[in-house]
C-alpha positions as CSV (number, residue, x, y, z in Angstrom):
1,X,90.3,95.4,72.5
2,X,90.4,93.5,75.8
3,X,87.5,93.2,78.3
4,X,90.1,94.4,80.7
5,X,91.2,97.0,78.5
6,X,95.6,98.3,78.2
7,X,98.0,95.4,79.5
8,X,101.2,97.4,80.7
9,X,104.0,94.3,81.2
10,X,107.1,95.5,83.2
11,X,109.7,92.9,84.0
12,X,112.9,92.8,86.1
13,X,115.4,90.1,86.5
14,X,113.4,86.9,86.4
15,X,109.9,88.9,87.2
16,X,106.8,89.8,84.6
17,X,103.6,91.2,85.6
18,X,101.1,92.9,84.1
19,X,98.7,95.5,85.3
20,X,95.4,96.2,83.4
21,X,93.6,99.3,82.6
22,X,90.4,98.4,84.2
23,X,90.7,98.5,88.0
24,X,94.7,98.7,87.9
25,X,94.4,94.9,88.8
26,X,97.5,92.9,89.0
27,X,96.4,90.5,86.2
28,X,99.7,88.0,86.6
29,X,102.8,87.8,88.3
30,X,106.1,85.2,87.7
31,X,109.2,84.5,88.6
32,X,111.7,82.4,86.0
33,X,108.0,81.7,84.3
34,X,106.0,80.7,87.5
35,X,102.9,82.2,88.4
36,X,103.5,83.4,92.2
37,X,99.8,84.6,91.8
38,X,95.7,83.4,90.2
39,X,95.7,85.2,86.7
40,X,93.3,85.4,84.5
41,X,93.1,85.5,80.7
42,X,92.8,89.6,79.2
43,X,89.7,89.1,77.6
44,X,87.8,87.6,80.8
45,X,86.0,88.8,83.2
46,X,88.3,88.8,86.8
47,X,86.3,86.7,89.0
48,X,87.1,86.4,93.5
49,X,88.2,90.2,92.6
50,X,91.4,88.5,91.4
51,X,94.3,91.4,91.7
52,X,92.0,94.1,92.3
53,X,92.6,97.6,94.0
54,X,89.6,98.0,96.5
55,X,88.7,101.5,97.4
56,X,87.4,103.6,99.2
57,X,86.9,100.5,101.3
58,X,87.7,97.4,101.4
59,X,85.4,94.4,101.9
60,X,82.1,95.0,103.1
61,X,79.7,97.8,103.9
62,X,76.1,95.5,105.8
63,X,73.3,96.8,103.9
64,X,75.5,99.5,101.5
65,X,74.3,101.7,104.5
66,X,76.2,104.3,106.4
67,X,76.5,107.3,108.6
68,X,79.2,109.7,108.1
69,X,79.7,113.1,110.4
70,X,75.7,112.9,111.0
71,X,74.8,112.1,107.4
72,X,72.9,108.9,106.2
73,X,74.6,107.6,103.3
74,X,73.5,105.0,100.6
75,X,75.7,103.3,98.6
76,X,74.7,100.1,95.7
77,X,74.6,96.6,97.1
78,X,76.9,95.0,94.7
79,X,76.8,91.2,96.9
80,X,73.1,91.3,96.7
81,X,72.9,87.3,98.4
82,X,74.5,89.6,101.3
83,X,73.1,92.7,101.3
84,X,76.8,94.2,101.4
85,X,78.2,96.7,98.9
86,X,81.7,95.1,99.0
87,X,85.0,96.3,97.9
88,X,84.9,99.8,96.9
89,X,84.0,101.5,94.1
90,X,86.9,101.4,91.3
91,X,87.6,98.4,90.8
92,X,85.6,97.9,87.5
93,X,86.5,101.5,86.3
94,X,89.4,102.5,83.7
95,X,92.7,103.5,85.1
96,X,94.8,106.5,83.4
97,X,98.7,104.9,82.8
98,X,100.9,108.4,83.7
99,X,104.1,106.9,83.8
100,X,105.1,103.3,82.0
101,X,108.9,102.2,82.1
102,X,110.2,98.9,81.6
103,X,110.1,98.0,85.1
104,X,106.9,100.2,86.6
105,X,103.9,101.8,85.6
106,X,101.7,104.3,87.6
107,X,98.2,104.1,86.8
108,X,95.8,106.9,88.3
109,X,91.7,107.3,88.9
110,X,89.7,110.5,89.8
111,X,86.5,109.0,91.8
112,X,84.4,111.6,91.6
113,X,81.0,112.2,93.9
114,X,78.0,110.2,93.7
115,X,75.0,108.6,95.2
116,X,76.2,107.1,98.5
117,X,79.7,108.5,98.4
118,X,79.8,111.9,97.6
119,X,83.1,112.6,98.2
120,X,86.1,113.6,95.5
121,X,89.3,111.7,95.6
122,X,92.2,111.1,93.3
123,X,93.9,107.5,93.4
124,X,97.0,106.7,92.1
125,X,98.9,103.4,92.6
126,X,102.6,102.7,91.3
127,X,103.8,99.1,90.3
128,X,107.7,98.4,90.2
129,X,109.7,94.8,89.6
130,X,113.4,94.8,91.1
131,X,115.1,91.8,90.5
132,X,116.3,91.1,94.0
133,X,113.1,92.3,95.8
134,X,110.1,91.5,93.1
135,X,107.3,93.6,93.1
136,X,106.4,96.1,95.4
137,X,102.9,98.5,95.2
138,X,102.3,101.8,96.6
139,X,98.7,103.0,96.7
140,X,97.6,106.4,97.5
141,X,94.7,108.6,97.7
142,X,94.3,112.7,98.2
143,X,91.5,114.0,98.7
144,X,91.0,117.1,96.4
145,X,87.3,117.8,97.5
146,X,85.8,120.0,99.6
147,X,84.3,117.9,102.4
148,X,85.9,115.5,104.9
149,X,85.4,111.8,103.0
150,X,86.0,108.5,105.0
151,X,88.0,106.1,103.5
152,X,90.1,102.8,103.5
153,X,92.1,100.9,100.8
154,X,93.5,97.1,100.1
155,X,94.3,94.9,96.9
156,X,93.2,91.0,96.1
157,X,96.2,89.1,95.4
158,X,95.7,85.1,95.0
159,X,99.0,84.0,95.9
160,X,99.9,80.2,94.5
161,X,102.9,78.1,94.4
162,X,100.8,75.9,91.5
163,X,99.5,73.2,94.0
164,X,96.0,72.9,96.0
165,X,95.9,74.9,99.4
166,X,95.8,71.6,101.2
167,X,98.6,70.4,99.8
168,X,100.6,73.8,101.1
169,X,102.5,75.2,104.2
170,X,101.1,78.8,105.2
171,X,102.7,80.4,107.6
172,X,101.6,83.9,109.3
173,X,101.4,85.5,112.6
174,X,98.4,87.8,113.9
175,X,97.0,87.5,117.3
176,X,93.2,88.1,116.6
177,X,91.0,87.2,114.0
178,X,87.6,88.9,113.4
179,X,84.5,86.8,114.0
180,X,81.7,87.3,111.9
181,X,78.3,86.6,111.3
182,X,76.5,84.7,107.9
183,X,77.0,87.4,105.9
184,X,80.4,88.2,107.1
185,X,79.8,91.0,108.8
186,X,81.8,91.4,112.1
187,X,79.8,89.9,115.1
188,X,81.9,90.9,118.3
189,X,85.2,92.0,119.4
190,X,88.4,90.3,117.6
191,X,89.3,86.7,119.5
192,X,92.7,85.7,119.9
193,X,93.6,83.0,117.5
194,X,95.4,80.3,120.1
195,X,93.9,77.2,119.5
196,X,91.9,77.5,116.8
197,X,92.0,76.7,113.2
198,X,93.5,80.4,112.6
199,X,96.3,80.1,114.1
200,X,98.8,79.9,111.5
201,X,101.9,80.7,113.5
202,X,103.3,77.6,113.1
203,X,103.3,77.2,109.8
204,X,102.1,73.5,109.2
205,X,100.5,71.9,106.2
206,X,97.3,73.9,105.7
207,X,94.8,70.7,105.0
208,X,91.2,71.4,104.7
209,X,90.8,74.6,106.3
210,X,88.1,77.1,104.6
211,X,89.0,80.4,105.8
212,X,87.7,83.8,104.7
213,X,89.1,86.2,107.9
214,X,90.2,89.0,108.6
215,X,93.1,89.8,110.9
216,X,94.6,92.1,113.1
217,X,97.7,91.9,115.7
218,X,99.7,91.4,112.9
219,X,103.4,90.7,113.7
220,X,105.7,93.4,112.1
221,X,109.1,93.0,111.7
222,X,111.2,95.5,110.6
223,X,107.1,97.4,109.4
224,X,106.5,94.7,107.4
225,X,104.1,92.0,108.1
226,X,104.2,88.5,105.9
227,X,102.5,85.8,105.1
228,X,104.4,82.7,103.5
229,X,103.0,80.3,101.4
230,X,105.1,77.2,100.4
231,X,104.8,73.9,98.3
232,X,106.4,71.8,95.4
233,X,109.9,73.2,97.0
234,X,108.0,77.2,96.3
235,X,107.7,79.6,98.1
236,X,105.4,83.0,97.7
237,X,105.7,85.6,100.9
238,X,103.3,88.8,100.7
239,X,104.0,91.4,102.9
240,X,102.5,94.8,103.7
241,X,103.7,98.0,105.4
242,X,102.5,98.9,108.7
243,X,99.8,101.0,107.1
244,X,97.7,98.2,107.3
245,X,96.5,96.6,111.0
246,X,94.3,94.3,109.2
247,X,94.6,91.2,107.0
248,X,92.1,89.5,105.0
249,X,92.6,85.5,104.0
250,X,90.4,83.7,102.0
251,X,90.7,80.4,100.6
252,X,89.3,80.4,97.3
253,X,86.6,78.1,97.9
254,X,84.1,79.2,96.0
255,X,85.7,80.1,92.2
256,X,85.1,77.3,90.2
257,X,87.3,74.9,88.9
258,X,90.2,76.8,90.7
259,X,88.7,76.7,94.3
260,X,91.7,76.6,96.6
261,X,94.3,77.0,94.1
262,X,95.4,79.8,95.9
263,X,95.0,81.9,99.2
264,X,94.0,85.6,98.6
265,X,96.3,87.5,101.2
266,X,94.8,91.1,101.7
267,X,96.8,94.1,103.3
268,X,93.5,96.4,104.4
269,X,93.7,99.5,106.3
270,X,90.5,98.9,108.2
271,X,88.3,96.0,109.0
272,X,84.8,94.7,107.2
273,X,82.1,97.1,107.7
274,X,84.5,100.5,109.2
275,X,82.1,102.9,107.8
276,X,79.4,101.2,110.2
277,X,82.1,101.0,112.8
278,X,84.6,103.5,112.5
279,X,87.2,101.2,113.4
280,X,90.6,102.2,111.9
281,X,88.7,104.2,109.4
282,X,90.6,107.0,108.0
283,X,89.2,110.4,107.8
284,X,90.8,112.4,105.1
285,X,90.1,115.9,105.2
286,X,90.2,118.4,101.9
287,X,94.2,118.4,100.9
288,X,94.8,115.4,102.5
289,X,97.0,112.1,101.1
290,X,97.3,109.0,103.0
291,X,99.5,105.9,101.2
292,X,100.3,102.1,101.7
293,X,102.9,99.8,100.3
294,X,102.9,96.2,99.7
295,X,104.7,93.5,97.5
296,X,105.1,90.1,96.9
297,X,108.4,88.2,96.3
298,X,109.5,84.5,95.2
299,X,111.5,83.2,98.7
């Protein structure tokens, strides 16, 4: 009788993770016993949105305020000390396990209409451990409504290697990072990341960066996009299909006693604030299924 409700383990080779009922949120992930990402205890409350799926959006909507094909729409603020709704809308709900083996489980949400979103979508995301490859995630939605519903997906993954940020190597390669404004809404066009403190191409020691930006030019190789994060001879790599042009980092800073214990690497389909914007934002139509993939694996 967890606050996070079913635990569904599945292990391959030297990986475990487990996958909760509420949200479908990657609760914790190891290799031969080490944590490759932040968990958290069962019975506790996730907090930084630790290992959570984020639909219909990710990140921010300013002022839970948008207009979609003409209509005005009004969603909750849920980050009231921004005036942002921010991260979707299922990531507190109960997920339906449809298929659990010993090495994946498929959990699966109907979001129905409401206030602010009135659109009908069914969600269904599918974790699976190999032993070689570790764990990859595929998350869909279809929309089985009747109206045209906009939409964009990610997940929250803390990765860690079990030492402070500063103490780490990250390495990733994007071209342009979004500025933003003190609410962390975009403020301008993306600026190429060349000599400044988000370049991370290079992949030195990380130090005492705070960073909590998103990304785009991502480099894919081979559709996959990665970011590397290294330390105490570990290393953690995330990478995400090419599904995603956009990818959030965020340094922790502000959870607690385990501020910058790990970087939260997040594949998104579409920028903060796309409902406002409309950039990348997908439009799925009645009968229509759009799907990502990402994973994580011990290097």
């Amino acid at each position: 009788m967890t606050l996070s409700g079913n635990q569904y383990e599945i292990t391959a080779g030297g990986y475990r993770a487990v996958i909760t009922e509420q949200g479908a949120s990657l609760r914790e992930l190891t290799h031969e016993g080490a944590p490759l990402v932040l968990d958290f205890p069962p019975d506790e409350v996730a907090s930084g949105a630790a290992g959570q799926i984020l639909a219909p959006w990710p990140n921010r909507i300013a002022h839970g305020t948008y207009v979609f094909e003409g209509v005005e729409q009004r969603t909750p603020i849920t980050e009231p000390e921004r005036d942002c709704a921010i991260h979707g809308l299922v990531r507190w709900q109960p997920w339906t396990a449809s298929e659990h083996e010993s090495s994946s489980v498929t959990l699966t949400h109907r979001l129905l209409g409401r206030p602010g979103y009135p659109y009908r979508l069914d969600l269904s995301v599918t974790y699976a451990l190999d032993a070689r490859t570790g764990l990859t995630v595929r998350l869909g939605a279809a929309n089985t409504g009747s109206r045209n519903a906009p939409y964009g997906q990610s997940a929250h993954p803390y990765l860690t290697v079990g030492l402070p940020l500063d103490e780490c190597t990250v390495t990733f390669g994007a071209t342009h990072y979004q500025p933003v404004n003190e609410r962390l809404i975009p403020s301008g066009a993306p600026v190429p990341v060349t000599g400044t403190q988000y370049d991370l191409s290079s992949g030195g020691v990380f130090g005492a960066r705070r960073i909590d930006t998103a990304y785009t030019g991502l480099e894919f190789a081979d559709g996959r996009a990665w970011v590397g994060l290294s330390g105490g001879g570990r290393t953690v790599g995330l990478w995400a299909d090419d599904a995603h042009p956009w990818l959030q980092l965020y340094t922790a800073d502000h959870m607690g006693e385990r501020a910058r214990g790990g970087l939260a690497a997040e594949p998104m389909t579409c920028p903060p604030n796309a409902f406002n914007t409309g950039v990348d934002l997908i439009t799925l139509k009645p009968g229509d299924a759009f799907a990502s993939s990402w994973g994580i694996i011990s290097l």
